[in-house]
C-alpha positions in Angstrom: -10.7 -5.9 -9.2 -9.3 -7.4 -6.4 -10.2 -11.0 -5.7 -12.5 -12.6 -3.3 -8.9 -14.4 -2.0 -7.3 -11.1 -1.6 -10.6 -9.2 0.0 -11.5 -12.0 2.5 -8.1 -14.1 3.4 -5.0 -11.8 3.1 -6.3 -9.0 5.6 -6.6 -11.6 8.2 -2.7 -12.4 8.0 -1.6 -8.7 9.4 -3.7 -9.2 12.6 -3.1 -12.8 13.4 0.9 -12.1 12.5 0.6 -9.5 15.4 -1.3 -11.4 17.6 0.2 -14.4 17.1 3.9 -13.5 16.2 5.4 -13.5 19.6 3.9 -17.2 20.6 5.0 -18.2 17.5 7.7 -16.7 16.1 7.5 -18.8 12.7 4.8 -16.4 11.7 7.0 -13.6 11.7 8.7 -15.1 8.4 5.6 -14.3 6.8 6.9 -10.5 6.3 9.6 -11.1 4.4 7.8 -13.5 2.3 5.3 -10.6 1.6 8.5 -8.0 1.4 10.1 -10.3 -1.4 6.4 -10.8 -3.5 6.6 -7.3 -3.5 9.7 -6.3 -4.9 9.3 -9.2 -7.4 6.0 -8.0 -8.9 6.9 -4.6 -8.9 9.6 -5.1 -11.6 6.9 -5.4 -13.8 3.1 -4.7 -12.2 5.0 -1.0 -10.1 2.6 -1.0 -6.2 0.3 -3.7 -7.8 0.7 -6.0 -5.0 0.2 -2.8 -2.2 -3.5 -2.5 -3.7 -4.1 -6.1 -4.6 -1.9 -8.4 -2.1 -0.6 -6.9 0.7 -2.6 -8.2 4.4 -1.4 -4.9 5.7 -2.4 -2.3 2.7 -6.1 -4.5 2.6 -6.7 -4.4 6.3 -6.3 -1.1 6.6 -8.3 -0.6 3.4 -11.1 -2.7 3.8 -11.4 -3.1 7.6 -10.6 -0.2 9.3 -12.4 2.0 6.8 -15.5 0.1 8.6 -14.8 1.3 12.2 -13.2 4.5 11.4 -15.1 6.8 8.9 -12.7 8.7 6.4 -15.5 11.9 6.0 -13.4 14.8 6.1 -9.8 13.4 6.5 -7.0 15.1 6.1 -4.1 14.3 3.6 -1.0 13.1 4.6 1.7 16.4 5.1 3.3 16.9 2.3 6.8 16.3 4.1 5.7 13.3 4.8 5.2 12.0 1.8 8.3 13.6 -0.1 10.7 11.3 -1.3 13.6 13.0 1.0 11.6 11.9 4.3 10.9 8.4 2.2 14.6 7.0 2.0 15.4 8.5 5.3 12.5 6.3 7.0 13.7 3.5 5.2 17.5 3.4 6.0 16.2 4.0 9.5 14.2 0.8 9.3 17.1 -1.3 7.5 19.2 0.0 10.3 16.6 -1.4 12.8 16.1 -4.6 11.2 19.8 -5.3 10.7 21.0 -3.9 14.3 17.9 -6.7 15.8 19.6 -9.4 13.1 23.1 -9.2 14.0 22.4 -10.1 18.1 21.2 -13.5 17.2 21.5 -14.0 13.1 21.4 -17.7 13.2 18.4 -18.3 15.9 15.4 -18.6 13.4 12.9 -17.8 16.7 14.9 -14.6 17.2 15.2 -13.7 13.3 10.7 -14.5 13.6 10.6 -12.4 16.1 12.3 -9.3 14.5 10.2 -9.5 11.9 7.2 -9.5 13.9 8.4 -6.8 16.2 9.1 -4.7 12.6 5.5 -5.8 11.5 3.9 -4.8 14.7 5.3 -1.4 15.7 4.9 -0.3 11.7 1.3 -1.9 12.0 0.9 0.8 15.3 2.2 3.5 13.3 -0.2 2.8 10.4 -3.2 2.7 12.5 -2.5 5.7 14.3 -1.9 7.3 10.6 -4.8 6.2 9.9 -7.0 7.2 12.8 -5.6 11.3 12.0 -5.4 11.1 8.1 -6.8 8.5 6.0 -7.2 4.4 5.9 -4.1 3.8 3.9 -1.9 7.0 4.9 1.0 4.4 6.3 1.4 3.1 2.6 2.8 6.9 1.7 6.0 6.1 3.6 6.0 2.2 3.6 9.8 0.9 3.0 8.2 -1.4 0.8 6.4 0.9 -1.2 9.6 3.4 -1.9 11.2 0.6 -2.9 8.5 -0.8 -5.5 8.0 3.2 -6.7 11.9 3.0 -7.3 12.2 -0.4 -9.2 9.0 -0.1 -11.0 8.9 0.4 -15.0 4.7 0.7 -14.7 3.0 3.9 -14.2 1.0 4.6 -17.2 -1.5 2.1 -17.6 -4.8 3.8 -16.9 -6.3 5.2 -19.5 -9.1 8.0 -20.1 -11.6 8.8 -22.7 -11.4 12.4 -22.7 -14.8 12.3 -24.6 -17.2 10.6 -21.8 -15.2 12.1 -18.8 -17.2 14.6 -16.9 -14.1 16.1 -14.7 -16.7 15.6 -11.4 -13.2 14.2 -9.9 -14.7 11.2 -8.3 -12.2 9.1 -8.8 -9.3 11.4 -7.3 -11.8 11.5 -3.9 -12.3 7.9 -3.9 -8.5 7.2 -4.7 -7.1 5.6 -1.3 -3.3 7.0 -1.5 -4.6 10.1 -2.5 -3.3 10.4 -6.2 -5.1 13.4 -8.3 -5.5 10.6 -10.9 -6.6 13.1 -13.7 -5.8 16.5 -15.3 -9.2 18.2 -14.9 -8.0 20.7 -17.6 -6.4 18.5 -19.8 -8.5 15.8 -19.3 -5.8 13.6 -19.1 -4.1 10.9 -16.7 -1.5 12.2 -14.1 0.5 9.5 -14.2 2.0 8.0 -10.5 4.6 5.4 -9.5 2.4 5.3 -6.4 -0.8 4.1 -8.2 -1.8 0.7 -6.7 -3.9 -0.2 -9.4 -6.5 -1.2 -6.8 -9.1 0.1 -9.2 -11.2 1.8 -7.5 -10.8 5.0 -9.4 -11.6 2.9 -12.4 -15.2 1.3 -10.9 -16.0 4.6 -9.4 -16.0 6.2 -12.7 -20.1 7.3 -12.9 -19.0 7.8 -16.9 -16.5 4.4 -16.8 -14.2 7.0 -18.5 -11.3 5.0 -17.0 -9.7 1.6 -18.3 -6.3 0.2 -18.0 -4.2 -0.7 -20.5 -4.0 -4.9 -19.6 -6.7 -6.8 -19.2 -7.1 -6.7 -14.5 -8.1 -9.8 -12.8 -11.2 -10.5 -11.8 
């Protein structure tokens, strides 16, 4: 469950990064700070820190999901979310970033400002996402997130009891990237190196059929 910390304080870093970015160009180092925490945990904890840490993956969770209503949304394409369009979105971005870098590499208000401007127009994207599909469609493509699904080692740490699960596929409609979550024949986790471990397919469980296999924060 995510923390009080993480539901109340990290959201507010994607909007005053883009609001505040350009006047202060210091704030733009806060992205790779995020980018790095990222990679680090997902050696170990896979897209942990997308459901539990990231300002951008919570704002778009928690607060947009307030002024937009996700009744009826659509998925994400499919070619969007294949792992072909993935890599090709992120060497586009790397070429981006490191095309920005080289004009200036050793101005630290130019290097804040690139990574602001990458925050921001990614920010854009993920809004507009979110206003056609659902709250947290941008984190199907996110750099960040191919990465993490590439270097993590976790993807099977949710758990079901078979026995008490009544297959009413709650948790796969209340799963914010969208997963299937469980076999409804099988009865059996579909495992995904795109889980988030947000756990809201766990507390949304009417039958609390779902667990993980480590002990989650509260």
């Amino acid at each position: 469950m995510k923390s009080t910390f993480a539901k109340k304080i990290l959201p507010v870093l994607a909007p005053v990064t883009i609001l505040l970015g350009w006047f202060i160009p210091v704030l733009g180092f806060i992205v790779p700070i995020v980018m790095l925490t990222a990679i680090v945990l997902s050696t170990f904890l896979g897209r942990y820190h997308c459901g539990n840490y990231c300002p951008r993956g919570l704002f778009l969770e928690n607060w947009l999901t307030k002024l937009i209503s996700q009744k009826k949304k659509k998925s994400l394409p499919q070619w969007l979310k294949s792992i072909t369009f993935r890599w090709i979105f992120f060497a586009l971005m790397i070429v981006m970033m490191t095309f920005s870098i080289a004009k200036n590499p050793t101005d630290l208000d130019h290097l804040g400002r690139v990574f602001w401007f990458m925050c921001t127009w990614t920010t854009i994207l993920g809004l507009i996402l979110a206003a056609k599909y659902k709250a947290r469609s941008w984190c199907k493509i996110c750099p960040m997130g191919t990465i993490q699904k590439s270097f993590s080692k976790s993807h099977k740490d949710l758990e079901l009891n078979p026995d008490s699960c009544k297959t009413c596929m709650l948790c796969a409609k209340k799963c914010p990237m969208d997963l299937g979550v469980i076999d409804k024949d099988k009865k059996q986790v579909i495992p995904s190196y795109d889980c988030t471990k947000c756990n809201v397919c766990v507390s949304s469980c009417p039958s609390q059929s779902l667990k993980w296999k480590y002990k989650k924060a509260a």
